[in-house]
PQR file with spaces between the fields and no chain letter, atoms N, CA, C, O and H, PARSE charges and radii, in Angstrom:
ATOM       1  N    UNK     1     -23.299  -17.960   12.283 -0.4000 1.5000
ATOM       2  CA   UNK     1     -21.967  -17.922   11.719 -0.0000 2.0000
ATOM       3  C    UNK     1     -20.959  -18.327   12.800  0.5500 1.7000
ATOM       4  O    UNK     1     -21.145  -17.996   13.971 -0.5500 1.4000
ATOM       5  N    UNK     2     -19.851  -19.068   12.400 -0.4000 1.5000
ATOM       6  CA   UNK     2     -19.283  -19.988   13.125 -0.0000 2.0000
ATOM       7  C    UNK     2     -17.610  -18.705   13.461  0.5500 1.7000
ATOM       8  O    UNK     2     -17.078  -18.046   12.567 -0.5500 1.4000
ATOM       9  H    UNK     2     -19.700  -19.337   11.449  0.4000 1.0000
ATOM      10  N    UNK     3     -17.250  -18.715   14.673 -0.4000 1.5000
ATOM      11  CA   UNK     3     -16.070  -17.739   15.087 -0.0000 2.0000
ATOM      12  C    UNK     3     -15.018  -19.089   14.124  0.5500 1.7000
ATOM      13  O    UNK     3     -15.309  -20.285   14.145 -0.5500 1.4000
ATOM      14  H    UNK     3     -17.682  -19.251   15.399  0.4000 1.0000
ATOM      15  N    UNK     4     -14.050  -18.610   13.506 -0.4000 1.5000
ATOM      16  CA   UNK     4     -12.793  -19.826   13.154 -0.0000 2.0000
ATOM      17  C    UNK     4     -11.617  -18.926   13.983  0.5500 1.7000
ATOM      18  O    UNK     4     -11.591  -17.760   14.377 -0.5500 1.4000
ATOM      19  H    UNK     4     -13.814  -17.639   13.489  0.4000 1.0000
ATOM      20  N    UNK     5     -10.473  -20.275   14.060 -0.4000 1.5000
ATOM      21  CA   UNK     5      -9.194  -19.382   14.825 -0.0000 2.0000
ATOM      22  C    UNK     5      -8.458  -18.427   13.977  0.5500 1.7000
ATOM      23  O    UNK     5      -7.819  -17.544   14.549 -0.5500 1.4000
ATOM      24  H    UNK     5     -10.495  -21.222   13.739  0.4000 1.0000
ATOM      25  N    UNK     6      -8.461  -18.462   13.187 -0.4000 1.5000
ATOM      26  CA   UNK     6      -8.001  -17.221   11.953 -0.0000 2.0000
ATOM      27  C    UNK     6      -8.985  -16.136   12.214  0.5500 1.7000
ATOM      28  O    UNK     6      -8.441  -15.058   11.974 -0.5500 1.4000
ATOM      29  H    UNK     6      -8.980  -19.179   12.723  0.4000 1.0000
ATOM      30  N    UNK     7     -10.552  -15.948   12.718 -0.4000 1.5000
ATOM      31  CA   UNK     7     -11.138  -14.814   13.038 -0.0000 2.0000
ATOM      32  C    UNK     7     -10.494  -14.377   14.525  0.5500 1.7000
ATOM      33  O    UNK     7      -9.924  -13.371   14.949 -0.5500 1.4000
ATOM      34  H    UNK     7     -10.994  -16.823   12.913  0.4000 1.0000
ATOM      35  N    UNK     8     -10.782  -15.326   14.938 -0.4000 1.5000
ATOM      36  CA   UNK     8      -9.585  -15.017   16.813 -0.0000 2.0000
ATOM      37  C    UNK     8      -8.907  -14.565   16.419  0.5500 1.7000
ATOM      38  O    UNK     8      -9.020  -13.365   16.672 -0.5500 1.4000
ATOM      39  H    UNK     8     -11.245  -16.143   14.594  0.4000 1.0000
ATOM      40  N    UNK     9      -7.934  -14.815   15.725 -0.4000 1.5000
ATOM      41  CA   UNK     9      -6.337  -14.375   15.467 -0.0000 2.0000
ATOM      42  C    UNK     9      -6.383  -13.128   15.309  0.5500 1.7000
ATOM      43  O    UNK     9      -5.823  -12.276   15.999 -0.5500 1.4000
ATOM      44  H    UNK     9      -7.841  -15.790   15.520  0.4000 1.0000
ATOM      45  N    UNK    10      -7.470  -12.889   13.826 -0.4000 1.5000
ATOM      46  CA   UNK    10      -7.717  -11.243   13.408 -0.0000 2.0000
ATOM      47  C    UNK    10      -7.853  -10.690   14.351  0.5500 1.7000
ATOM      48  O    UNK    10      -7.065   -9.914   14.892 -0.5500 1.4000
ATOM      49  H    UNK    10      -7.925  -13.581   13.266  0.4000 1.0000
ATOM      50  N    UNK    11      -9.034  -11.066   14.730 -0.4000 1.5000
ATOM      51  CA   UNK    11      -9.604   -9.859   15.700 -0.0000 2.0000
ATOM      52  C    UNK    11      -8.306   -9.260   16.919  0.5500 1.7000
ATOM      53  O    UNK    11      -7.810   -8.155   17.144 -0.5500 1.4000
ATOM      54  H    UNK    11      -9.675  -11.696   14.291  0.4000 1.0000
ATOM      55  N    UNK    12      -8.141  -10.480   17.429 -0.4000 1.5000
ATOM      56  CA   UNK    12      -6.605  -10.275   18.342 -0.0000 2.0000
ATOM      57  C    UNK    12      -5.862   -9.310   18.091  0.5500 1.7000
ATOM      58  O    UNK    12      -5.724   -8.447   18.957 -0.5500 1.4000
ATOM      59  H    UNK    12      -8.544  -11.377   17.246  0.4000 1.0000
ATOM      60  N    UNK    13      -5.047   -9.176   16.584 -0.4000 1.5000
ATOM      61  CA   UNK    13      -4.214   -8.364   16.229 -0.0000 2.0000
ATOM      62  C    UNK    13      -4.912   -6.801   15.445  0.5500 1.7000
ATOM      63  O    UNK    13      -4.256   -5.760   15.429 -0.5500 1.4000
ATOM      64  H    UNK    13      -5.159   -9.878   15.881  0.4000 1.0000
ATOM      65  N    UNK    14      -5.967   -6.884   14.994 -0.4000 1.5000
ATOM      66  CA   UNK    14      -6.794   -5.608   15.050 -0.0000 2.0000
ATOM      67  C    UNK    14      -6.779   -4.852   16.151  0.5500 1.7000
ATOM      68  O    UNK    14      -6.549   -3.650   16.286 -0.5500 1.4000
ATOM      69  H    UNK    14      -6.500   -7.730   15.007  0.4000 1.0000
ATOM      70  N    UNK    15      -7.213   -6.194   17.394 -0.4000 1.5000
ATOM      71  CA   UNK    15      -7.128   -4.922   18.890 -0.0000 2.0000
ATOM      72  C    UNK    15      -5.811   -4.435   19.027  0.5500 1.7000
ATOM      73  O    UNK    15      -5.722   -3.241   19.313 -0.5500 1.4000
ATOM      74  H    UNK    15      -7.399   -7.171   17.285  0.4000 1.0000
ATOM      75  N    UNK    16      -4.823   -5.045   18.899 -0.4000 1.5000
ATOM      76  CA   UNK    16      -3.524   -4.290   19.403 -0.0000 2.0000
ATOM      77  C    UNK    16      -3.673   -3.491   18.408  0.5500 1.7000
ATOM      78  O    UNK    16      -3.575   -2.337   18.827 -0.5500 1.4000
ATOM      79  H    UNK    16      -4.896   -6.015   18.667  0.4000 1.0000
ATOM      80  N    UNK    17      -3.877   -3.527   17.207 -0.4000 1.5000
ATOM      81  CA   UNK    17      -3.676   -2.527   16.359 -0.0000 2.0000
ATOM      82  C    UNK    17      -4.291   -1.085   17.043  0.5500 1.7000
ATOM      83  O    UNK    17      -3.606   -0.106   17.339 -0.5500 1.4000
ATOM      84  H    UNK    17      -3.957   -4.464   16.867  0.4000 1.0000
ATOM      85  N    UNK    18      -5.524   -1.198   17.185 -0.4000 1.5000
ATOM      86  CA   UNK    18      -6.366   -0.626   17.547 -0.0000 2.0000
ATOM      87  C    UNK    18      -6.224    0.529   18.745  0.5500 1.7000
ATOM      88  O    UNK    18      -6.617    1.679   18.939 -0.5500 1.4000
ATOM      89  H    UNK    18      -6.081   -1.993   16.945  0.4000 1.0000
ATOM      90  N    UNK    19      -5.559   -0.308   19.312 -0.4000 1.5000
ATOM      91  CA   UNK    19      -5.147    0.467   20.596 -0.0000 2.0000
ATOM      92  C    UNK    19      -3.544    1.035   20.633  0.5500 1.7000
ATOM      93  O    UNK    19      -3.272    2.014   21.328 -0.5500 1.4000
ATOM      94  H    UNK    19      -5.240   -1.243   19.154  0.4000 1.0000
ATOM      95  N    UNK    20      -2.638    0.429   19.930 -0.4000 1.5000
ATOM      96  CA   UNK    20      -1.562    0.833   20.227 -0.0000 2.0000
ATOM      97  C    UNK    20      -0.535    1.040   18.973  0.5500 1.7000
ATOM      98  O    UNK    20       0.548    1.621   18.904 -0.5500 1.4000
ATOM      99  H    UNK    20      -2.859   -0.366   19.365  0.4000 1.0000
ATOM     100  N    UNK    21      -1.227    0.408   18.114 -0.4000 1.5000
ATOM     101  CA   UNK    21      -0.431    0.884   16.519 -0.0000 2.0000
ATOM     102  C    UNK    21      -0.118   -0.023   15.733  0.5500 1.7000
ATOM     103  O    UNK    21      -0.422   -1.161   16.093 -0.5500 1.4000
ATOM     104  H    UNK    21      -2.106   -0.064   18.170  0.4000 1.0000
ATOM     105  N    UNK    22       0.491    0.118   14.587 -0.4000 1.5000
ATOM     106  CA   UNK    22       1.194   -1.045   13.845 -0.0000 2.0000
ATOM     107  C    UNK    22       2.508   -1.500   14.381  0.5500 1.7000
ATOM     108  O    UNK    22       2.834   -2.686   14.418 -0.5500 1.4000
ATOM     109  H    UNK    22       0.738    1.042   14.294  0.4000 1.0000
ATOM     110  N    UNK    23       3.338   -0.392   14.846 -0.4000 1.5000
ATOM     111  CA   UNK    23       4.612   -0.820   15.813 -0.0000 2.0000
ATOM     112  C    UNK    23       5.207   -1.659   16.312  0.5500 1.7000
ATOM     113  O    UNK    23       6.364   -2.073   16.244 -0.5500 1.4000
ATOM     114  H    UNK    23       3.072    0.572   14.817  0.4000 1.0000
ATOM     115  N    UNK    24       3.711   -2.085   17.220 -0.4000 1.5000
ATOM     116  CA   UNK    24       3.942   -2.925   18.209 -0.0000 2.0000
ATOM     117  C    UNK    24       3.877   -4.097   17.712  0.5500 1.7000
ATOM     118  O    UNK    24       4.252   -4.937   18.529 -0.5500 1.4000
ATOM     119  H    UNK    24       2.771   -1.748   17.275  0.4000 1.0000
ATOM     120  N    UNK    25       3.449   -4.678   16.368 -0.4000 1.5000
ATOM     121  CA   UNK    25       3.456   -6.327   16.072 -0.0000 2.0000
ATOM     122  C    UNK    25       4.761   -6.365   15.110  0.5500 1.7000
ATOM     123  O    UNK    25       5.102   -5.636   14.178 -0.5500 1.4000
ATOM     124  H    UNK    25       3.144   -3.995   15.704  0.4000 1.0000
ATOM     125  N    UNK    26       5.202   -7.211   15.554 -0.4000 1.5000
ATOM     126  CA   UNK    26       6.265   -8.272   14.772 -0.0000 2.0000
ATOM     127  C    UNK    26       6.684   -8.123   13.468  0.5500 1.7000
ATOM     128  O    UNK    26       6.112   -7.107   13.072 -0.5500 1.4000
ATOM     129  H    UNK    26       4.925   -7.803   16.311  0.4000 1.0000
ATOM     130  N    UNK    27       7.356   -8.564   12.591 -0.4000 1.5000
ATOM     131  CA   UNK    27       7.317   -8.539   10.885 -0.0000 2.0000
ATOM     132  C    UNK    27       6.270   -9.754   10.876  0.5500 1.7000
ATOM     133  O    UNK    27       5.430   -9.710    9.977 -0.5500 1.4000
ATOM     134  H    UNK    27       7.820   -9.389   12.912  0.4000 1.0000
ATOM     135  N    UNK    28       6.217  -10.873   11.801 -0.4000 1.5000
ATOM     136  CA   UNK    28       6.073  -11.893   11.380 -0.0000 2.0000
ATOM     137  C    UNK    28       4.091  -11.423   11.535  0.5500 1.7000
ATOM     138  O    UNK    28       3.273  -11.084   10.681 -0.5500 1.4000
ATOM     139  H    UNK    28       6.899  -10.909   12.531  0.4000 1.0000
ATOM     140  N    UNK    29       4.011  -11.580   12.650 -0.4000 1.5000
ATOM     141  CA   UNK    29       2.770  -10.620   13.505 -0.0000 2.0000
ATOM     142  C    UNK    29       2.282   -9.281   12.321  0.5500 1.7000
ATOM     143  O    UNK    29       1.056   -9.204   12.406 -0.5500 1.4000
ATOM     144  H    UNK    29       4.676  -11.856   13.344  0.4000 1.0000
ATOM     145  N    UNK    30       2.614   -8.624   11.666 -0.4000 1.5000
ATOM     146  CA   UNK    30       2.095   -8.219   10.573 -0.0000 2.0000
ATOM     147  C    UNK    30       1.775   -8.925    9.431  0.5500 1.7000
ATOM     148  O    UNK    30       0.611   -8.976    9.033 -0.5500 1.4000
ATOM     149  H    UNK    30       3.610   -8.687   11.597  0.4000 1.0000
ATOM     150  N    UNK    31       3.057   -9.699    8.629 -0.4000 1.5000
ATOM     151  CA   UNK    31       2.703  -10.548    7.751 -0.0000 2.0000
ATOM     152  C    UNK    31       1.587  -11.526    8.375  0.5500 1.7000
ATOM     153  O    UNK    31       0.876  -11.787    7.405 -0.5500 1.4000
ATOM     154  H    UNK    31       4.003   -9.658    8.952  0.4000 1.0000
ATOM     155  N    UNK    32       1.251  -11.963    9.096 -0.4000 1.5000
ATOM     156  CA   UNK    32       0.126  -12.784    9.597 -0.0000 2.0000
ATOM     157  C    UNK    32      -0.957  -11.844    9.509  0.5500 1.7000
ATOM     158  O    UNK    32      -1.848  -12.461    8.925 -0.5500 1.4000
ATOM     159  H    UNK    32       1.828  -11.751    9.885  0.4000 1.0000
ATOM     160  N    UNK    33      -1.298  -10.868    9.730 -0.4000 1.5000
ATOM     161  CA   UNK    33      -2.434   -9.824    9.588 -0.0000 2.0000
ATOM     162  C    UNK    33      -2.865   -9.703    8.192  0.5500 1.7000
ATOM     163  O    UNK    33      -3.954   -9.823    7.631 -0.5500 1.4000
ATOM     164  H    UNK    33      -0.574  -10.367   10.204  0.4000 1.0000
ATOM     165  N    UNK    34      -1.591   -9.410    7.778 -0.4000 1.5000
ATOM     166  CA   UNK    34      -2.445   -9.190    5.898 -0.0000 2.0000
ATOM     167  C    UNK    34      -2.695  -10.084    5.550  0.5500 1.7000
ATOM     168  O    UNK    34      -3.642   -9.844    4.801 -0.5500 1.4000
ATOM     169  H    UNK    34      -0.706   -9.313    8.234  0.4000 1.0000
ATOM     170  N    UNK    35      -2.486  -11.282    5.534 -0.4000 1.5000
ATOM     171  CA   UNK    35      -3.171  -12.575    5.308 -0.0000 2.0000
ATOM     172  C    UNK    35      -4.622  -12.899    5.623  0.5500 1.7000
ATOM     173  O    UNK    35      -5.459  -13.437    4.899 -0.5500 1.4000
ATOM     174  H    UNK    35      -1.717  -11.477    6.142  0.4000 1.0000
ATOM     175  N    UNK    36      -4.690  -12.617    6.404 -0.4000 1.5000
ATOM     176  CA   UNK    36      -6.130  -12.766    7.282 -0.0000 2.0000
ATOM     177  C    UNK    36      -6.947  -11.565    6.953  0.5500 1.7000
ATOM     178  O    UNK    36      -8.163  -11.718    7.059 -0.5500 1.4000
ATOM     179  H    UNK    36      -4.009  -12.180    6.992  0.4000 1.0000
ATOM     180  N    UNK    37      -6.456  -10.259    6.527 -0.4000 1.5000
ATOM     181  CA   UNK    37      -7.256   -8.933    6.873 -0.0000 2.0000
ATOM     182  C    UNK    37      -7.897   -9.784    5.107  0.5500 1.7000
ATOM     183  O    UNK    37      -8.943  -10.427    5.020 -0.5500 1.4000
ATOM     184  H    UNK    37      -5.468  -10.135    6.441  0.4000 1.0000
ATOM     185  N    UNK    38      -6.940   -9.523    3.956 -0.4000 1.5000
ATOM     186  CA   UNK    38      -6.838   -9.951    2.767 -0.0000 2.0000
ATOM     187  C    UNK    38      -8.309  -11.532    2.652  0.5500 1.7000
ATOM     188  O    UNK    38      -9.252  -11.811    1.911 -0.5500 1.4000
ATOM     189  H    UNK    38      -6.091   -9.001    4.027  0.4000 1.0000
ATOM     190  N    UNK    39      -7.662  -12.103    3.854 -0.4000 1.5000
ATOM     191  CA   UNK    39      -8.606  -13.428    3.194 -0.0000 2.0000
ATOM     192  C    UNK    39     -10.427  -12.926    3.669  0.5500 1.7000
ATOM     193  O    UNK    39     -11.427  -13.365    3.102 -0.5500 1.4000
ATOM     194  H    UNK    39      -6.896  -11.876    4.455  0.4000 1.0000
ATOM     195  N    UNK    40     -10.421  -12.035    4.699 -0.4000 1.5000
ATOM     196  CA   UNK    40     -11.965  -11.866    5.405 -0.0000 2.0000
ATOM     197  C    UNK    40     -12.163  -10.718    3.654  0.5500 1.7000
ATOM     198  O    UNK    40     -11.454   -9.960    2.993 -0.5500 1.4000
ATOM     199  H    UNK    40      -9.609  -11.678    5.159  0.4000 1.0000
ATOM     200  N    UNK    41     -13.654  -11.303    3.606 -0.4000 1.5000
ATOM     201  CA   UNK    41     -14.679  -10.699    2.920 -0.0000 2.0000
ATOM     202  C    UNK    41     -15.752   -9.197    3.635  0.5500 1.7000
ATOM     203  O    UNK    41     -16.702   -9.283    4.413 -0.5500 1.4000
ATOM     204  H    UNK    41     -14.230  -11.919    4.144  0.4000 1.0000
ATOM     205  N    UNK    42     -15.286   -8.226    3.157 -0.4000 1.5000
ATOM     206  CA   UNK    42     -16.132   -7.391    3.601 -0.0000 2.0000
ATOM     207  C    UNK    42     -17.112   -6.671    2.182  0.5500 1.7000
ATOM     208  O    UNK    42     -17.610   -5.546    2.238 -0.5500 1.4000
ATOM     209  H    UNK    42     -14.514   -8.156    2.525  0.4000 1.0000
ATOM     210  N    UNK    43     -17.187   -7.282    1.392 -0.4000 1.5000
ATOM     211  CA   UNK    43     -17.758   -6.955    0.451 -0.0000 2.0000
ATOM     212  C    UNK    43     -19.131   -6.164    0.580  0.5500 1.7000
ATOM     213  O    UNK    43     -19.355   -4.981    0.324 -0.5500 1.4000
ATOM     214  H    UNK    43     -16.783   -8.195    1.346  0.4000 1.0000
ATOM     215  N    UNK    44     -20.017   -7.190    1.068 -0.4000 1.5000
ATOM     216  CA   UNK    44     -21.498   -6.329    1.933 -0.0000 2.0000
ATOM     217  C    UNK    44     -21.394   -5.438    2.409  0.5500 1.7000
ATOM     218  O    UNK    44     -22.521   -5.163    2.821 -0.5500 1.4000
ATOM     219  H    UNK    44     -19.835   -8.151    1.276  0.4000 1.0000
ATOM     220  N    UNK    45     -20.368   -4.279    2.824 -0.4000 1.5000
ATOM     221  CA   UNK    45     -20.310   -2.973    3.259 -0.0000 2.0000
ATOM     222  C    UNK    45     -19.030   -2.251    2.357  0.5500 1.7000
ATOM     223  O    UNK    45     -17.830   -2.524    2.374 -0.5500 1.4000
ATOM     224  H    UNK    45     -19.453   -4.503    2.490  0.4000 1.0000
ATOM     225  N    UNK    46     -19.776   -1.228    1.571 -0.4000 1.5000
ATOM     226  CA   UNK    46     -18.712   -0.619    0.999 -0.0000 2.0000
ATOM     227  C    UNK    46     -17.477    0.130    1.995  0.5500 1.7000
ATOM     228  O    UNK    46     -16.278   -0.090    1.823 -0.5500 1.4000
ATOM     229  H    UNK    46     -20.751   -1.006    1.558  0.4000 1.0000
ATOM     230  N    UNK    47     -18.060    1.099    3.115 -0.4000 1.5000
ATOM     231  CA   UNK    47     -17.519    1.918    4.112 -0.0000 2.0000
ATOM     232  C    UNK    47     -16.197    0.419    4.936  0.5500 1.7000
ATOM     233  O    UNK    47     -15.004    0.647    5.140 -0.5500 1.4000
ATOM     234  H    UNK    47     -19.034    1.277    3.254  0.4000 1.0000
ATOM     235  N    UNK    48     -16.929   -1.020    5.253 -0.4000 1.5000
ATOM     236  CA   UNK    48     -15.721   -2.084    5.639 -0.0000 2.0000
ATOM     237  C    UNK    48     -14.901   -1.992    4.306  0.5500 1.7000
ATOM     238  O    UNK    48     -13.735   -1.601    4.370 -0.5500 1.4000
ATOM     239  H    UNK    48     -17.898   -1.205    5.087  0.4000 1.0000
ATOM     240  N    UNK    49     -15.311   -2.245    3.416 -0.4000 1.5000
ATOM     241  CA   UNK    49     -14.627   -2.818    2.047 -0.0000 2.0000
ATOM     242  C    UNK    49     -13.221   -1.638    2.149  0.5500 1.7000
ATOM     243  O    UNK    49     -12.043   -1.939    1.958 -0.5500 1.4000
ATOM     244  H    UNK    49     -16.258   -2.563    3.364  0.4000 1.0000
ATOM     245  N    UNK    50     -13.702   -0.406    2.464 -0.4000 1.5000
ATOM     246  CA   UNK    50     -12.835    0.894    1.931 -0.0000 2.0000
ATOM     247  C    UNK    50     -11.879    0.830    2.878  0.5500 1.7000
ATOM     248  O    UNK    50     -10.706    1.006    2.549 -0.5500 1.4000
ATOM     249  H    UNK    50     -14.659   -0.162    2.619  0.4000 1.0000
ATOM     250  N    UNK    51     -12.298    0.519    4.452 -0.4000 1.5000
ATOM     251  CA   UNK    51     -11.615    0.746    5.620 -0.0000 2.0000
ATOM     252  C    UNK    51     -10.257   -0.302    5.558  0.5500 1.7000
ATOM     253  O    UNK    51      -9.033   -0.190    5.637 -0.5500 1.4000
ATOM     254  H    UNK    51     -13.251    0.376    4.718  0.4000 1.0000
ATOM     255  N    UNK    52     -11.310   -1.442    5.358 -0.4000 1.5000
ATOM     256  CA   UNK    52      -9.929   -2.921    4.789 -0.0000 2.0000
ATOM     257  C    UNK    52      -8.499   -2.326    3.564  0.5500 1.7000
ATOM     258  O    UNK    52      -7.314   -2.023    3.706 -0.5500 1.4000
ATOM     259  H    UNK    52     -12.304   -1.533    5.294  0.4000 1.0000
ATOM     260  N    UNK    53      -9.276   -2.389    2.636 -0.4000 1.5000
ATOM     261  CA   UNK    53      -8.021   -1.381    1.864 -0.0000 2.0000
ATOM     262  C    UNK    53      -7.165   -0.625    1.935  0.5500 1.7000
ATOM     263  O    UNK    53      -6.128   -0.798    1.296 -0.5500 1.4000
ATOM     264  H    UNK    53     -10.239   -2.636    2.521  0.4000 1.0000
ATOM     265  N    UNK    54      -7.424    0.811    3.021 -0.4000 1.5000
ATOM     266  CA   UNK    54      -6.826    1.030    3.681 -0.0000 2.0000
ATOM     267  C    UNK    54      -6.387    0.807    4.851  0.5500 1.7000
ATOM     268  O    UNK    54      -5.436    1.525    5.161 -0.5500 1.4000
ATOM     269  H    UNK    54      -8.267    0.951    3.541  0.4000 1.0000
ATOM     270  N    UNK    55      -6.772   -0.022    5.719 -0.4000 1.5000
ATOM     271  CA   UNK    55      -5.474   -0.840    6.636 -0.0000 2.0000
ATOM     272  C    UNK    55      -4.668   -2.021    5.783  0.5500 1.7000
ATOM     273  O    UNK    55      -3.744   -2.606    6.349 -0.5500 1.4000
ATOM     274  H    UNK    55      -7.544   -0.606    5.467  0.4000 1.0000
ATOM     275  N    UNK    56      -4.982   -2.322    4.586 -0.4000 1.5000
ATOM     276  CA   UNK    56      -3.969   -3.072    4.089 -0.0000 2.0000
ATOM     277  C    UNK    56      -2.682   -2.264    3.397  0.5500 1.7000
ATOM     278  O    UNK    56      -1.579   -2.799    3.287 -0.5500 1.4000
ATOM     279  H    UNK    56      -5.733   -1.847    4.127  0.4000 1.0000
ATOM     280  N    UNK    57      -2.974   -0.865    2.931 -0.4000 1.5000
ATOM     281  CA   UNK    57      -1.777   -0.377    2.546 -0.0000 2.0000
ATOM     282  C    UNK    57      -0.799    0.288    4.304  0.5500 1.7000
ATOM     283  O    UNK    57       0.376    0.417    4.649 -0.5500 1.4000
ATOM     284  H    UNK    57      -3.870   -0.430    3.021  0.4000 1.0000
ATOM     285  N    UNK    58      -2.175    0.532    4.939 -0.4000 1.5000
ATOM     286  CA   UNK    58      -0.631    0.791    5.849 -0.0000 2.0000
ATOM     287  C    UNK    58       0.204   -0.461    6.691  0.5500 1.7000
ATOM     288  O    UNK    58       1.209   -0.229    7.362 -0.5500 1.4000
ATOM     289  H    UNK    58      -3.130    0.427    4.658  0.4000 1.0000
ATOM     290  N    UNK    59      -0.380   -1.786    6.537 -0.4000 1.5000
ATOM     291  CA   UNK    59      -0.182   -2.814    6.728 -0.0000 2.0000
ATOM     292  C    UNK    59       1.452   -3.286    5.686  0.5500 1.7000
ATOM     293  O    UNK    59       2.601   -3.505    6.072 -0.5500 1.4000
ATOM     294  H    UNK    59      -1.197   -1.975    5.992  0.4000 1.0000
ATOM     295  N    UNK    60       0.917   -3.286    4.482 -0.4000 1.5000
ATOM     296  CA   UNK    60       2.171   -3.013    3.814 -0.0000 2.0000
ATOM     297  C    UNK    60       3.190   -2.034    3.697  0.5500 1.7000
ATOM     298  O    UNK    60       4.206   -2.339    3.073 -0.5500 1.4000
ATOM     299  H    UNK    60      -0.016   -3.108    4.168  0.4000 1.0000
ATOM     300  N    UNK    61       3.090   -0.994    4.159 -0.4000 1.5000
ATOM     301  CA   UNK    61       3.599    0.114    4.081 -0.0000 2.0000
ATOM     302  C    UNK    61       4.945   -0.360    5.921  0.5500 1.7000
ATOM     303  O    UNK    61       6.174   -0.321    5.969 -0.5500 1.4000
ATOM     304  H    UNK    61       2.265   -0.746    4.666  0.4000 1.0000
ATOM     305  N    UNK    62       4.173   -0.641    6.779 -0.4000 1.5000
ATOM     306  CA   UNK    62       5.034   -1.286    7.938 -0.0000 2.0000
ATOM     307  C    UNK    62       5.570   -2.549    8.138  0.5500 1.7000
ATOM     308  O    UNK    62       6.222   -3.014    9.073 -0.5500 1.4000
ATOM     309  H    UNK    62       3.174   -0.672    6.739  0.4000 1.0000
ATOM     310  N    UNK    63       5.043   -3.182    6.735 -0.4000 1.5000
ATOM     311  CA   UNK    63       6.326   -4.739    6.332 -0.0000 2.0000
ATOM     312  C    UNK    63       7.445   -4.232    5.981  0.5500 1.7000
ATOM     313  O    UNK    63       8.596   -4.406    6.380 -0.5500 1.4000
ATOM     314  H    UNK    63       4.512   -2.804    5.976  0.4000 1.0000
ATOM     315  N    UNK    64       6.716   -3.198    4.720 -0.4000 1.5000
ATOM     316  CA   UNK    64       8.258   -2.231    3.996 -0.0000 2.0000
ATOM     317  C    UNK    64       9.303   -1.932    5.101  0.5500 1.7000
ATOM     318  O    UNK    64      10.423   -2.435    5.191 -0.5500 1.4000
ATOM     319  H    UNK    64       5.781   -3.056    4.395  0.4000 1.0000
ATOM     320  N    UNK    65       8.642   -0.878    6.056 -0.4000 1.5000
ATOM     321  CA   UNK    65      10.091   -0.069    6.555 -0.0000 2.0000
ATOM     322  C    UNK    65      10.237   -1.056    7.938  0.5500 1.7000
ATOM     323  O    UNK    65      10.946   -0.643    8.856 -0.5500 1.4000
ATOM     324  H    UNK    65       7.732   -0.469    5.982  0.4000 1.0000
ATOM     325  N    UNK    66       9.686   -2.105    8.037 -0.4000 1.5000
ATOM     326  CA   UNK    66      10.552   -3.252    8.554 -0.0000 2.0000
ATOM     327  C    UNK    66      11.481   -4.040    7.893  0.5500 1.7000
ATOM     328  O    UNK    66      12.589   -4.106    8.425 -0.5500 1.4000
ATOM     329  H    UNK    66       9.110   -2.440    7.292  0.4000 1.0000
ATOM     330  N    UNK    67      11.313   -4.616    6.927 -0.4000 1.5000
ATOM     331  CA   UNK    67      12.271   -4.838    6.728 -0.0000 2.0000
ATOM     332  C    UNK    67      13.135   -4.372    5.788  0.5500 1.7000
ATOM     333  O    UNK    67      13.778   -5.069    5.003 -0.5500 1.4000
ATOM     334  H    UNK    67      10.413   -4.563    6.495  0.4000 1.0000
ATOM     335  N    UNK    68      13.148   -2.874    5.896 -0.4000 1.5000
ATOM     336  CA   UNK    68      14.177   -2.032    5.179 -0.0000 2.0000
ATOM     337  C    UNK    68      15.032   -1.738    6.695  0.5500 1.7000
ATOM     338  O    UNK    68      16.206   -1.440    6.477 -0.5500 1.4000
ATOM     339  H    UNK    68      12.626   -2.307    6.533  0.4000 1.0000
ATOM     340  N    UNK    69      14.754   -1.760    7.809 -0.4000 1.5000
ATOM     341  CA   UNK    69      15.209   -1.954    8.762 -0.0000 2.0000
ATOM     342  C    UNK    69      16.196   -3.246    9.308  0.5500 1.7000
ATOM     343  O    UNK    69      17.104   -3.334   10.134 -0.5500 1.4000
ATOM     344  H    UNK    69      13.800   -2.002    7.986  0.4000 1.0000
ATOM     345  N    UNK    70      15.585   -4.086    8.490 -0.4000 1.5000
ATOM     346  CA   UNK    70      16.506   -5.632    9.034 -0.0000 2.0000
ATOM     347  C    UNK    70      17.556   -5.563    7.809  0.5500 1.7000
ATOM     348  O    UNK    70      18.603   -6.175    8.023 -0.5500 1.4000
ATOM     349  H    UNK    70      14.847   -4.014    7.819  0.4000 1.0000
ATOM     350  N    UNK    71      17.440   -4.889    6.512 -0.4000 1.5000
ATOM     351  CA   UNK    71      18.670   -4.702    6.234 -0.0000 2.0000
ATOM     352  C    UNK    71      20.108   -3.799    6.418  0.5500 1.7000
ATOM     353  O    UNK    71      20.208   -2.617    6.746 -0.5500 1.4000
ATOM     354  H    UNK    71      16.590   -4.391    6.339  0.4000 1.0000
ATOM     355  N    UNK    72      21.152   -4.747    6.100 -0.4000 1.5000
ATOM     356  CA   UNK    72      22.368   -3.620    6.973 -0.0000 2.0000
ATOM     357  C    UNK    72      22.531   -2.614    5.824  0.5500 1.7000
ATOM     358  O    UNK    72      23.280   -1.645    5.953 -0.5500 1.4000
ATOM     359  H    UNK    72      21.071   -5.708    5.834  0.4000 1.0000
């Protein structure tokens, strides 16, 4: 199986995730995550499948109160 730069990318922003929170990435740097978390297939593992789901709601959940933040 072939690494693509969209798996780099993921993986990239998983580690910061990983280590230091949702916080620390961008609006833009998040919206780029759910894209990618969204497009990878974890289907073959229910326990990935469940874990993905939930980092996608708290993924959305820190677009929200970003940019409920960028409004005045």
């Amino acid at each position: 199986m072939e690494i693509t730069g969209d798996d780099r990318r993921r993986i990239e922003l998983l580690e910061i995730v990983s280590k230091k929170g949702l916080k620390l990435l961008t609006l833009s740097d998040l919206k780029e995550l759910l894209l990618l978390v969204e497009k990878k297939d974890y289907s073959h593992s229910k326990k990935a499948q469940k874990s993905k789901m939930r980092l996608l709601a708290q993924i959305n959940a820190a677009i929200y109160d970003a940019e409920e933040k960028r409004r005045p």
